[in-house]
N, C-alpha and C positions, 0 to 999 in steps of 0.2 A: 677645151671648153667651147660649147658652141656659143655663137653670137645671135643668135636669133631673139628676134621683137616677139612680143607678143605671146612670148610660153607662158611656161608655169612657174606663179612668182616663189617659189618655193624654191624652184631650180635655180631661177633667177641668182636668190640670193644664195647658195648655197655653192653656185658658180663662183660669186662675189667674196666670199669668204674663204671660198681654194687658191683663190687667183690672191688676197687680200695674205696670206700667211704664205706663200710662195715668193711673193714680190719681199715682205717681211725680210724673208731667209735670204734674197739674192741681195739687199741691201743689207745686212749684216755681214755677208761674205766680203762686199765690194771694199763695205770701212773697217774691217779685220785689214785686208791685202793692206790699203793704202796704210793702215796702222805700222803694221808687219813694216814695211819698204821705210817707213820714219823711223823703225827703233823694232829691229830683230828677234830681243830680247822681252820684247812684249808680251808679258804670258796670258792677256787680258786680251789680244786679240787675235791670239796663235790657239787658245780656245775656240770663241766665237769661229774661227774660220774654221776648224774641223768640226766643230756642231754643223755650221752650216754645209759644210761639207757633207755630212754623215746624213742631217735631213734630206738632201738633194739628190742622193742617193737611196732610199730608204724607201720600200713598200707605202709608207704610207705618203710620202709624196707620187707614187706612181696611182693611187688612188684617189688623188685630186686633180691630176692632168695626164693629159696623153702626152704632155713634149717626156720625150725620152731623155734622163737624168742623163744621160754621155751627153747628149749635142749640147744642153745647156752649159752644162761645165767644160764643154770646150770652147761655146762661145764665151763666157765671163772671163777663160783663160786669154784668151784673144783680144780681150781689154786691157791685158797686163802688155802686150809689146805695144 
């Protein structure tokens, strides 16, 4: 998404709301793991983390940003050591 003053507020917001449902997904991934690492057998957050997984991966996240769905999930992996 670009950062530029002064465009079109439509883009503006429309920036705001990909970036707004992206961050969404990478915070439900994060309290899935930490869920997962408290209690394995969690099936409430062993969900959650393959949704979010599956969004982060998914066409329709590659149509709300240009970060490339690998690097992101290799960075949030890189959270876990």
């Amino acid at each position: 998404m670009s950062g530029q003053k002064g465009g079109d507020p439509m883009q503006e917001n429309y920036e705001a709301l990909a970036n707004a449902i992206i961050l969404r997904a990478v915070k439900d991934y994060r309290w899935a793991r930490r869920a997962l690492k408290r209690d394995p057998e969690d099936r409430e957050a062993e969900k959650m983390k393959k949704d979010a997984e599956n969004f982060l991966r998914s066409p329709y996240f590659r149509i709300l940003t240009n970060v490339h769905p690998d690097y992101l999930m290799r960075k949030l992996k890189e959270e876990e050591d």
